[in-house]
N, CA, C and O atoms as a Tinker XYZ file with bonds, in Angstrom:
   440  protein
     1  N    102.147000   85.845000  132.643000    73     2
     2  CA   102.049000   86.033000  131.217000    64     1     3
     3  C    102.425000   87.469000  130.907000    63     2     4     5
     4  O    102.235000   88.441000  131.639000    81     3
     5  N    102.938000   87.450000  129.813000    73     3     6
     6  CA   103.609000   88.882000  129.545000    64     5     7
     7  C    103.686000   89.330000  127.909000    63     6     8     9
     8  O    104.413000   88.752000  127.101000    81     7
     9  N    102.879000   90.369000  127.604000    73     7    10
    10  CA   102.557000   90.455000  126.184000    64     9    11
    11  C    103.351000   92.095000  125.756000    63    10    12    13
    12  O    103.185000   93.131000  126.401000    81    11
    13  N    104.216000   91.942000  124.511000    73    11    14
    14  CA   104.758000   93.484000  124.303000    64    13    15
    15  C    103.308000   94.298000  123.341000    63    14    16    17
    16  O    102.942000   94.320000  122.166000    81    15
    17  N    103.087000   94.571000  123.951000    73    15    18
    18  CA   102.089000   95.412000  123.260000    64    17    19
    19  C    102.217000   96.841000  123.264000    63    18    20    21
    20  O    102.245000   97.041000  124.479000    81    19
    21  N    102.314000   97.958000  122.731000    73    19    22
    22  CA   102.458000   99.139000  122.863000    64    21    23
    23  C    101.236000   99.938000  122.012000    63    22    24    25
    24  O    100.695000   99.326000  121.092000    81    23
    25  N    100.775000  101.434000  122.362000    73    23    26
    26  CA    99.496000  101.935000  122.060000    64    25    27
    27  C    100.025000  102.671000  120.495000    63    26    28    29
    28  O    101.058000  103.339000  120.465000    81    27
    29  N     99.293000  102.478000  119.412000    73    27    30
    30  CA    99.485000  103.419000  118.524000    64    29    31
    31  C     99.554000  104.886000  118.764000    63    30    32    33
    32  O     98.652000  105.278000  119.504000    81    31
    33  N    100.508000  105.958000  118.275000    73    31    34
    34  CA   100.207000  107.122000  118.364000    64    33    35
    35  C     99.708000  107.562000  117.188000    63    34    36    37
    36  O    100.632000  107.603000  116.376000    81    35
    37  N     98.720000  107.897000  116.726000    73    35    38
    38  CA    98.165000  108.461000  115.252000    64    37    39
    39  C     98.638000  109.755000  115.071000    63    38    40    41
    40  O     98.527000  110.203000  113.930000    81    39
    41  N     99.253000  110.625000  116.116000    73    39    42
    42  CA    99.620000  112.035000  115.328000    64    41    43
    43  C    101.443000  111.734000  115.547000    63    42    44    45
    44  O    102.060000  112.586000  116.187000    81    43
    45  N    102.002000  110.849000  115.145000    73    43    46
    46  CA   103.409000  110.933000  114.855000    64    45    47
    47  C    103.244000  109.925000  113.724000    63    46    48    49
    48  O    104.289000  109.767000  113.094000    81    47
    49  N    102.148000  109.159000  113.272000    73    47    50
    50  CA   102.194000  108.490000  112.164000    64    49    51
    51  C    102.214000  108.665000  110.848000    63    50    52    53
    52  O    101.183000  109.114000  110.346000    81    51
    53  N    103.142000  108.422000  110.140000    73    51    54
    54  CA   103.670000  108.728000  108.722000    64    53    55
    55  C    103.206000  107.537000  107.964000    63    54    56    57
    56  O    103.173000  106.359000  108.321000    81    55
    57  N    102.893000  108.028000  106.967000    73    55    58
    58  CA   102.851000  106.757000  105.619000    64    57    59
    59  C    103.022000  105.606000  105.705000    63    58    60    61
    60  O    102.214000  104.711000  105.457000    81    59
    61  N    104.660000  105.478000  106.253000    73    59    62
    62  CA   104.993000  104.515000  106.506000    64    61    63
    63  C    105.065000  103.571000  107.894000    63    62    64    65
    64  O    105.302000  102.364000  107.944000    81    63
    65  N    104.767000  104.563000  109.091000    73    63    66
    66  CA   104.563000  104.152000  110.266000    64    65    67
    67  C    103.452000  104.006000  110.230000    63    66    68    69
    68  O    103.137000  103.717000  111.385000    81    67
    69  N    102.328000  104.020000  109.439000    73    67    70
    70  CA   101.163000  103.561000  109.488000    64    69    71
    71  C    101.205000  101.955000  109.106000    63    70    72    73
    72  O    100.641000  101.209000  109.906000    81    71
    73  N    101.772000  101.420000  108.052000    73    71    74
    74  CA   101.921000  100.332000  107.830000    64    73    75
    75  C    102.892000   99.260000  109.091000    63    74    76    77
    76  O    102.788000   98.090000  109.458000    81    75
    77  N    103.638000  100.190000  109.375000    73    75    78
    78  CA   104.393000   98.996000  110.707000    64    77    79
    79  C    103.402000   99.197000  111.577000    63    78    80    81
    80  O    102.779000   98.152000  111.767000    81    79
    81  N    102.937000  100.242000  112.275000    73    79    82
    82  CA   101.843000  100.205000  113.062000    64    81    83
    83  C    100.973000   98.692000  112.918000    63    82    84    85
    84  O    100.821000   97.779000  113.729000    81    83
    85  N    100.522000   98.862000  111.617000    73    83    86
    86  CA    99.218000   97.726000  111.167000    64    85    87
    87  C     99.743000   95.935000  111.243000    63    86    88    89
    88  O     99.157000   94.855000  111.323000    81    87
    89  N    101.440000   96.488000  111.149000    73    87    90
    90  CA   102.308000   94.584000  111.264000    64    89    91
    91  C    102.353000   94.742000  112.391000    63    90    92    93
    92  O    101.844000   93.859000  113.082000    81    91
    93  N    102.891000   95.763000  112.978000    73    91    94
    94  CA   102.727000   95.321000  114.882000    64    93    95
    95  C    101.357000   94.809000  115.614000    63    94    96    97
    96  O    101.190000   94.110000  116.613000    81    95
    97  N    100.402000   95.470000  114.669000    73    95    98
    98  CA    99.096000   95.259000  115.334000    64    97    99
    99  C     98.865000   93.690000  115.359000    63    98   100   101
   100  O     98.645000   92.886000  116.264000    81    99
   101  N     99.002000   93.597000  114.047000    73    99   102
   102  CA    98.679000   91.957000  113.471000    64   101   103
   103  C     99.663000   91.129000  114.429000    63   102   104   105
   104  O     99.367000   90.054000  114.951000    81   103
   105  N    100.532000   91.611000  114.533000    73   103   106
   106  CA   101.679000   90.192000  115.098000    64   105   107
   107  C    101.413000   90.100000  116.195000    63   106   108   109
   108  O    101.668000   88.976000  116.627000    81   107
   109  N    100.710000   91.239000  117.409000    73   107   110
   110  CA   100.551000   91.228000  118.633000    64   109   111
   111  C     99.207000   90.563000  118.835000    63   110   112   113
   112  O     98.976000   89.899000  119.846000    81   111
   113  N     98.205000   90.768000  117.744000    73   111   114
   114  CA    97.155000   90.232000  117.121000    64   113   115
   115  C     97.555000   88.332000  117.220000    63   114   116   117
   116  O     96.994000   87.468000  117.893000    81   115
   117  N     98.242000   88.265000  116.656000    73   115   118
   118  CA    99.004000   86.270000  115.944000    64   117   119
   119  C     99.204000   85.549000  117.936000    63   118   120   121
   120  O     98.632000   84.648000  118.550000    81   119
   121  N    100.521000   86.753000  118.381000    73   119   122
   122  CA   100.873000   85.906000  119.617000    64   121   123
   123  C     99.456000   86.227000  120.508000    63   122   124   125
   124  O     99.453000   85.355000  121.377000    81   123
   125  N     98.931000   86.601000  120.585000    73   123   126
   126  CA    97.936000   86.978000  121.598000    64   125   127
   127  C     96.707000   85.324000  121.290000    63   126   128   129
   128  O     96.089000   84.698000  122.152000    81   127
   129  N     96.745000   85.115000  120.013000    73   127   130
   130  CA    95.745000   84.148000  119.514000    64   129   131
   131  C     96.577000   82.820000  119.542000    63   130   132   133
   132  O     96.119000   81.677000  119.544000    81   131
   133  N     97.824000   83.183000  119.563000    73   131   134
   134  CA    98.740000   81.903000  119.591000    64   133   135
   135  C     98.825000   81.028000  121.173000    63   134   136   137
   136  O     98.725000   79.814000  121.348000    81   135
   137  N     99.105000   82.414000  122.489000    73   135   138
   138  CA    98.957000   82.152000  123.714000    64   137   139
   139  C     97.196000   82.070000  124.230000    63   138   140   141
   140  O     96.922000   81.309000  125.158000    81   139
   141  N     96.441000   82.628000  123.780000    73   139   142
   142  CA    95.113000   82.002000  124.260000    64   141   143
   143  C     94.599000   80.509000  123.279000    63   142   144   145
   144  O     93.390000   80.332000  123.430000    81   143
   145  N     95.106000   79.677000  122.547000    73   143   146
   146  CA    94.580000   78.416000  122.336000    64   145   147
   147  C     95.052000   77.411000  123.197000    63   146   148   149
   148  O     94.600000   76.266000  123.175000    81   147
   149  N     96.102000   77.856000  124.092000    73   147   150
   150  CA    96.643000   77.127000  125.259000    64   149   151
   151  C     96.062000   77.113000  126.713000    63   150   152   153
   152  O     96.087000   76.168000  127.501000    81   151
   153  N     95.503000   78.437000  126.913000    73   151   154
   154  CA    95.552000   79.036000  128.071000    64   153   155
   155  C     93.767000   78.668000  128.364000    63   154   156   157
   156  O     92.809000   78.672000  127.591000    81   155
   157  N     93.861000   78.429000  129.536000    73   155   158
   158  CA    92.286000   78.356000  130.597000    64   157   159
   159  C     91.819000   79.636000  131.542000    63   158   160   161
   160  O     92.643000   80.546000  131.631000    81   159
   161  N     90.866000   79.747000  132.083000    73   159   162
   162  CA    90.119000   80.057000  133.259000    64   161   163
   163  C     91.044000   81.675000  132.966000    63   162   164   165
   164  O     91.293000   82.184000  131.874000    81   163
   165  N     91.293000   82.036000  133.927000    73   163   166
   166  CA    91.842000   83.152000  133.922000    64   165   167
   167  C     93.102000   83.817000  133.181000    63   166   168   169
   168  O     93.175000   85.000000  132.849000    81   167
   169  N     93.751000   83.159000  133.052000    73   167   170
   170  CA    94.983000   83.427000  132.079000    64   169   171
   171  C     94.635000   83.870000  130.705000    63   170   172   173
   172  O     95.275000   84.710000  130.072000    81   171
   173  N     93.044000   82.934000  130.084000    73   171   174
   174  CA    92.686000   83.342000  129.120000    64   173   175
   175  C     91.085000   84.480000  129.274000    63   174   176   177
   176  O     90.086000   84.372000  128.563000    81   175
   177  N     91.242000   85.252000  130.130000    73   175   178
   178  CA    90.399000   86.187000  130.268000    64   177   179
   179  C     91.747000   87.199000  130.487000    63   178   180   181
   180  O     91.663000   88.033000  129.586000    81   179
   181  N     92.539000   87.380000  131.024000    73   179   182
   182  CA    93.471000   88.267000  131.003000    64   181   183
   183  C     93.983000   88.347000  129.145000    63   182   184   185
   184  O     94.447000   89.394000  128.695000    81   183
   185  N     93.815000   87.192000  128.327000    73   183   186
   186  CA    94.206000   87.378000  127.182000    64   185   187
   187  C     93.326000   87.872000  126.296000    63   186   188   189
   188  O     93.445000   88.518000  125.255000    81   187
   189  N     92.259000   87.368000  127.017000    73   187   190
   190  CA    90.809000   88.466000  126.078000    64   189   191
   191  C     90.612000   90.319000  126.333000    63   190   192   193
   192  O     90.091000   91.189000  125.635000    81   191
   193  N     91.107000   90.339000  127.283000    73   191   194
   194  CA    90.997000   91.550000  128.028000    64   193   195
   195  C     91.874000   91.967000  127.452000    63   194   196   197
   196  O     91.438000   93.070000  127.120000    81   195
   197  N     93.046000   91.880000  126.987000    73   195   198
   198  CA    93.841000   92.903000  126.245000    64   197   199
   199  C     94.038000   92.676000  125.071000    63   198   200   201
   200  O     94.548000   93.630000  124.483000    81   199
   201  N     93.774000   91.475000  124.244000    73   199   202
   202  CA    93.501000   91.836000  122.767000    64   201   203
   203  C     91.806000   92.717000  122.754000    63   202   204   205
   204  O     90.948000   92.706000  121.871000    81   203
   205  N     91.809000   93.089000  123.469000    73   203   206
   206  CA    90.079000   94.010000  123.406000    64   205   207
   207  C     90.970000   95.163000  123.534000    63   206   208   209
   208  O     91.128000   95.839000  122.517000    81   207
   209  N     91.551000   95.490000  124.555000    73   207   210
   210  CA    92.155000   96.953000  124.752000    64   209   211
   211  C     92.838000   97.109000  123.556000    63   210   212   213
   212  O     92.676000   98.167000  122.947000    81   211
   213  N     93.603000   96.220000  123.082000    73   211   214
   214  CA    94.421000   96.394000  121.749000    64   213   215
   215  C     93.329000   97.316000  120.642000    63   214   216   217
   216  O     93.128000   98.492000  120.339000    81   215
   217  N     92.673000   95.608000  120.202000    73   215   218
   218  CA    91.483000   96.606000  119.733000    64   217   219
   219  C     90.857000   98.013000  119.429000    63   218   220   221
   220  O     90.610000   98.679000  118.423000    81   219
   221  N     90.717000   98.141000  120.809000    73   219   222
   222  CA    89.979000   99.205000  120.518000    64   221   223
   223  C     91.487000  100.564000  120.931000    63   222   224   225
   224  O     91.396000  101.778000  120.751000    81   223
   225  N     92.304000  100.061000  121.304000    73   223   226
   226  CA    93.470000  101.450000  120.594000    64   225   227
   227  C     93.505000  101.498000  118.943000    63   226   228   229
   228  O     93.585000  102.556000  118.319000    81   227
   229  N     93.445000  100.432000  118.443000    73   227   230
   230  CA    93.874000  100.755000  117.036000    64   229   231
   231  C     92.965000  101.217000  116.350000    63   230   232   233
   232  O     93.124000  101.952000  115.376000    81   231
   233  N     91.490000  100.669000  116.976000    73   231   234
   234  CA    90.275000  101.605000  116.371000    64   233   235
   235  C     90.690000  102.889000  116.615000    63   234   236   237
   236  O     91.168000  103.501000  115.660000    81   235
   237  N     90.605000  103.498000  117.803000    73   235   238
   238  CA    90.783000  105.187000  118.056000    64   237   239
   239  C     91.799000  105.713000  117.252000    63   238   240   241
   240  O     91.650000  106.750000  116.605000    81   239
   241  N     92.874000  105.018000  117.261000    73   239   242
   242  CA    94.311000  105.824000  116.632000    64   241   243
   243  C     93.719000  106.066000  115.114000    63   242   244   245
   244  O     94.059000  107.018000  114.412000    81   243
   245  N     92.813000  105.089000  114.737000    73   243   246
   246  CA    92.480000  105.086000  112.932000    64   245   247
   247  C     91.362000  106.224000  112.973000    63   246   248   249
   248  O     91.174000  107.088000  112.116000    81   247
   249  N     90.850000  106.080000  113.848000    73   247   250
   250  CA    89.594000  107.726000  114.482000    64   249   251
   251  C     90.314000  108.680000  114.252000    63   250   252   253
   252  O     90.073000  109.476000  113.345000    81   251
   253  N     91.574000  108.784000  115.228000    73   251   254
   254  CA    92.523000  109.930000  115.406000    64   253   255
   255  C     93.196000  110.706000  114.058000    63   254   256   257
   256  O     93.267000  111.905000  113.788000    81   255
   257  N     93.735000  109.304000  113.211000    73   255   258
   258  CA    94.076000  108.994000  111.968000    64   257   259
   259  C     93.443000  110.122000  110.722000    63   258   260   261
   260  O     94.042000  110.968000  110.057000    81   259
   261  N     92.052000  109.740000  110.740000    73   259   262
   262  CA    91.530000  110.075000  109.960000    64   261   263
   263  C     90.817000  111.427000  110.366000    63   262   264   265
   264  O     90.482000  112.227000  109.493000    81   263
   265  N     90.617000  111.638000  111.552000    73   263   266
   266  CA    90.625000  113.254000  111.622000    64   265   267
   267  C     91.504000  114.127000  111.353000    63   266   268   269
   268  O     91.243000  115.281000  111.011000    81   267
   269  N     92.630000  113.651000  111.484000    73   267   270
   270  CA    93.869000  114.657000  110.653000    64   269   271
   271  C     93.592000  114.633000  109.502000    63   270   272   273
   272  O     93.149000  115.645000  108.959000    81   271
   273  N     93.759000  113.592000  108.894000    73   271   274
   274  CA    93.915000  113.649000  106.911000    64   273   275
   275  C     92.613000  114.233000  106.774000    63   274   276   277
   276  O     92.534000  114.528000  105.582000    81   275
   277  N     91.281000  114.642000  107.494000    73   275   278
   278  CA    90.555000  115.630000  106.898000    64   277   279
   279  C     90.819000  117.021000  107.318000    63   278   280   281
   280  O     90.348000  117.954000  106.667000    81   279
   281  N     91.481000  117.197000  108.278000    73   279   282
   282  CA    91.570000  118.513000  108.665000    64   281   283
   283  C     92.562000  118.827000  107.353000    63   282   284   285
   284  O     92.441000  119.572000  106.381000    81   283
   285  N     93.359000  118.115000  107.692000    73   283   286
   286  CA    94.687000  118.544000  106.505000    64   285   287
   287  C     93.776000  118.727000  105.195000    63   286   288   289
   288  O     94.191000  119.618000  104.453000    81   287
   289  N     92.760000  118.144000  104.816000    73   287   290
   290  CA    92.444000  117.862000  103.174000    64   289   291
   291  C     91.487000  118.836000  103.389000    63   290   292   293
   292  O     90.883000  119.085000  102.346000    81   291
   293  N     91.080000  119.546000  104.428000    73   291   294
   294  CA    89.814000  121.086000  104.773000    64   293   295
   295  C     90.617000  122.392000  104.358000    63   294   296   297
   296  O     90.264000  123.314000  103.622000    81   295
   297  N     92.524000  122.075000  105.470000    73   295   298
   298  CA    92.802000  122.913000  104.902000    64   297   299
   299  C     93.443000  123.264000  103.890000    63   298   300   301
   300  O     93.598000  124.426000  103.516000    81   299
   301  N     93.881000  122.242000  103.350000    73   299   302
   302  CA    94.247000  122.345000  101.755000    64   301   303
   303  C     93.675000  123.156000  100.660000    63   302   304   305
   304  O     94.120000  124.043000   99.932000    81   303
   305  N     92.060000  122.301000  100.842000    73   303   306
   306  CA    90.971000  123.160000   99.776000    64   305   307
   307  C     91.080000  124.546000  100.633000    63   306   308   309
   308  O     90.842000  125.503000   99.896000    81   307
   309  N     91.324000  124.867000  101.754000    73   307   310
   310  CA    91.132000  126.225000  101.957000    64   309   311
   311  C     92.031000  127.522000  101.165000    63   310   312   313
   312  O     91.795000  128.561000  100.548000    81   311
   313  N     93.166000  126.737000  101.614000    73   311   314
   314  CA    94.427000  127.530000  101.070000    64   313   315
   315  C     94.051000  127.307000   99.084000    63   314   316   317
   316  O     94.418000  128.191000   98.310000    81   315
   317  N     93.560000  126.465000   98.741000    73   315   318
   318  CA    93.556000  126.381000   97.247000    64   317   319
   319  C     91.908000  127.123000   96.877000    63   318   320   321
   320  O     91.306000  126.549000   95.970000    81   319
   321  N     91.535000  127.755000   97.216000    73   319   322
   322  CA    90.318000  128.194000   97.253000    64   321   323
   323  C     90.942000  129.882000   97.512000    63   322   324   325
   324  O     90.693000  130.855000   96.800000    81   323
   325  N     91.781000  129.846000   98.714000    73   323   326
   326  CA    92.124000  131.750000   98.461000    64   325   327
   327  C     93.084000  131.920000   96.806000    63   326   328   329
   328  O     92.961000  132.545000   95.753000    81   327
   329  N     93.892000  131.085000   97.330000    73   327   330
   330  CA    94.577000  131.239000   96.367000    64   329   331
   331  C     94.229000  131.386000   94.906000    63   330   332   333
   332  O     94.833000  132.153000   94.157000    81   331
   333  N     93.050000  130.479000   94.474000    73   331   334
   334  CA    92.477000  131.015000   92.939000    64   333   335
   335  C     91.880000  131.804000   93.329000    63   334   336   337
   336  O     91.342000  132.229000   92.306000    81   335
   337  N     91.581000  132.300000   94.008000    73   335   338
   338  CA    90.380000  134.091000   94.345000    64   337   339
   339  C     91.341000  135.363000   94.225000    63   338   340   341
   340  O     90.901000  136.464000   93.894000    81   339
   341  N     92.917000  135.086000   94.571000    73   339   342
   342  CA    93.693000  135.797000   94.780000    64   341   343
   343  C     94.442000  135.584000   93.310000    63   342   344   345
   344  O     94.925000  136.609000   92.829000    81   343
   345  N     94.528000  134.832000   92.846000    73   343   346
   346  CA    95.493000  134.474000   91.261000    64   345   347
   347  C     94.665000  134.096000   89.913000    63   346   348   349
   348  O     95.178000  133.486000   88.974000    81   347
   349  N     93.105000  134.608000   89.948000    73   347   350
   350  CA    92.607000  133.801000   89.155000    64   349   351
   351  C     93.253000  133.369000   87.978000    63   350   352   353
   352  O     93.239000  132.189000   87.630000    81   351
   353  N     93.916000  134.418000   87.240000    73   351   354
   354  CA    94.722000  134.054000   85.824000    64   353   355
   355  C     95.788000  132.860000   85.759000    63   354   356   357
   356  O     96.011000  132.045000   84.864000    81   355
   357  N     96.424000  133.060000   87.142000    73   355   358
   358  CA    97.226000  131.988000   87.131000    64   357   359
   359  C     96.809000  130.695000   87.219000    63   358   360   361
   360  O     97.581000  129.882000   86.711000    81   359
   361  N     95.347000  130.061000   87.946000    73   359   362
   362  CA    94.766000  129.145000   88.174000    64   361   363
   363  C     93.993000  128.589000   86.606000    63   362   364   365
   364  O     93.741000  127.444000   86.230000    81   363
   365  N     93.816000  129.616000   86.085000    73   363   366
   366  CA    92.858000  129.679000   84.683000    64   365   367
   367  C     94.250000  128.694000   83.734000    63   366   368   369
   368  O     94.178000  127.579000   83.218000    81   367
   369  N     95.127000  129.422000   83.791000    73   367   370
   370  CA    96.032000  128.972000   82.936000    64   369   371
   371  C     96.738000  127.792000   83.068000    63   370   372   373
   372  O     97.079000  127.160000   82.069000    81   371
   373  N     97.074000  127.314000   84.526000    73   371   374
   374  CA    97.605000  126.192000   84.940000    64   373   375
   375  C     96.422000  124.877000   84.320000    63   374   376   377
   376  O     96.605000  123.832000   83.696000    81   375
   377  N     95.308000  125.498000   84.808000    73   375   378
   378  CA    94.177000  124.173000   84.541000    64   377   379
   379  C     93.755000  124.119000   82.685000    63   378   380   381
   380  O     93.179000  123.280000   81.993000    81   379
   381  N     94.352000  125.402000   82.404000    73   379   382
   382  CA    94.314000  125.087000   80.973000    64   381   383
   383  C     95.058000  123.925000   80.176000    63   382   384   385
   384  O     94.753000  122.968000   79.465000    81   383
   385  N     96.727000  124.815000   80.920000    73   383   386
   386  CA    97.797000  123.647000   80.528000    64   385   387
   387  C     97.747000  121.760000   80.893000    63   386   388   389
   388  O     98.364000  120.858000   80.326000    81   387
   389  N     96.788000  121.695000   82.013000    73   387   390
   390  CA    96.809000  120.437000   82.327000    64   389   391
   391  C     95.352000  119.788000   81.423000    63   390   392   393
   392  O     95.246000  118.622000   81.043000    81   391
   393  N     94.706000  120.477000   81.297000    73   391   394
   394  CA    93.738000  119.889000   80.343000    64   393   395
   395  C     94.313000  119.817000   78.901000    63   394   396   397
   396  O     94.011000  118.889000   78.151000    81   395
   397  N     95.049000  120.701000   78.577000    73   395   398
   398  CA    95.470000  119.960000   77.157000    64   397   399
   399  C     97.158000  119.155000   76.981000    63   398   400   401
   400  O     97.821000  118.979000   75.960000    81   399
   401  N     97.442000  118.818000   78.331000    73   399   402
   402  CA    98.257000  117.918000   78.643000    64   401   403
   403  C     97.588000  116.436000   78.456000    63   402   404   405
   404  O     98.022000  115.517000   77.761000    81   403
   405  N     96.625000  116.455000   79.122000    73   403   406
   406  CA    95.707000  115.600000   79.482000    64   405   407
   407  C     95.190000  115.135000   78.052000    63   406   408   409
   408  O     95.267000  113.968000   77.668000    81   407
   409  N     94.646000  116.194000   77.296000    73   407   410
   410  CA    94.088000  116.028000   76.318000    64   409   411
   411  C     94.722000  115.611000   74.850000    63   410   412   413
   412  O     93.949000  115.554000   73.894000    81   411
   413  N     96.213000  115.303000   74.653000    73   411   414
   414  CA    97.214000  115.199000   74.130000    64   413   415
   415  C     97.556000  114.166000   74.076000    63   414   416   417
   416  O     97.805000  113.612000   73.006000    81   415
   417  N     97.708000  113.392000   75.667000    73   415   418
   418  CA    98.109000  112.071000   76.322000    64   417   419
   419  C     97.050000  110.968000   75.540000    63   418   420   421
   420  O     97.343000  109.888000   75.027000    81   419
   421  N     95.500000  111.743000   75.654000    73   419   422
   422  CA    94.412000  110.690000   75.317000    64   421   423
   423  C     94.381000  110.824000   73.875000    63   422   424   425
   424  O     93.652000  110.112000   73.185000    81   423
   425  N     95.027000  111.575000   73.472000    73   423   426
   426  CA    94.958000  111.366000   71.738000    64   425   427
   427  C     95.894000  110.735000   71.065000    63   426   428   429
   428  O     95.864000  110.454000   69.867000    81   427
   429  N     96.913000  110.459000   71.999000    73   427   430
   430  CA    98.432000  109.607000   71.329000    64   429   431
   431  C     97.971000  108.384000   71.767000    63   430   432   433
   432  O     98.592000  107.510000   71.162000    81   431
   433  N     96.880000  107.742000   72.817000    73   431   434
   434  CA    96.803000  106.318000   73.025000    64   433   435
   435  C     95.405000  105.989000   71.601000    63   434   436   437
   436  O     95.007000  104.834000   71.752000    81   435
   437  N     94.991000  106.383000   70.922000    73   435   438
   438  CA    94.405000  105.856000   70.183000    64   437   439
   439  C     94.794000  105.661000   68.976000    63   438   440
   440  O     94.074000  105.050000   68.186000    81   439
């Protein structure tokens, strides 16, 4: 028996390689459930045994996943945190302009 399965990498995953990631998962997910309703005794313990390993790669990679997008979103607020300490006027004024952008938008829908 012979299954293409390959491990997610979570730090080369993009937007959009996150979503093929998640169809590869599923489809390897489909044949894996497709070849164990056939299979007995050992053939289908070798098929349990690696939709488990599957498993639990795609858990970790979504672990992996999501420790980036907070580091990234830690250092974001970091850099946007010197930066109004360092520009206050400019920050004052930008959030001015978007509040009465904002505030403009909600007065033309009524």
């Amino acid at each position: 028996m012979q299954t293409n399965i390959k491990k997610i990498d979570a730090s080369s995953a993009k937007p959009n390689g996150i979503s093929s990631e998640f169809k590869h998962f599923l489809s390897d997910i489909e044949d894996l459930v497709a070849q164990a309703t056939s299979l007995t005794g050992e053939d289908l313990s070798k098929v349990k045994r690696t939709l488990s390993t599957r498993i639990d790669a795609a858990k970790h990679s979504l672990e992996d996943l999501s420790g980036n997008v907070a580091q990234k979103a830690k250092a974001s607020a970091t850099a946007t945190n010197e930066y109004v300490h360092q520009q206050p006027w400019v920050a004052i004024g930008a959030g001015a302009a978007i509040g009465l952008l904002v505030g403009y938008l909600v007065s033309r829908r009524d």
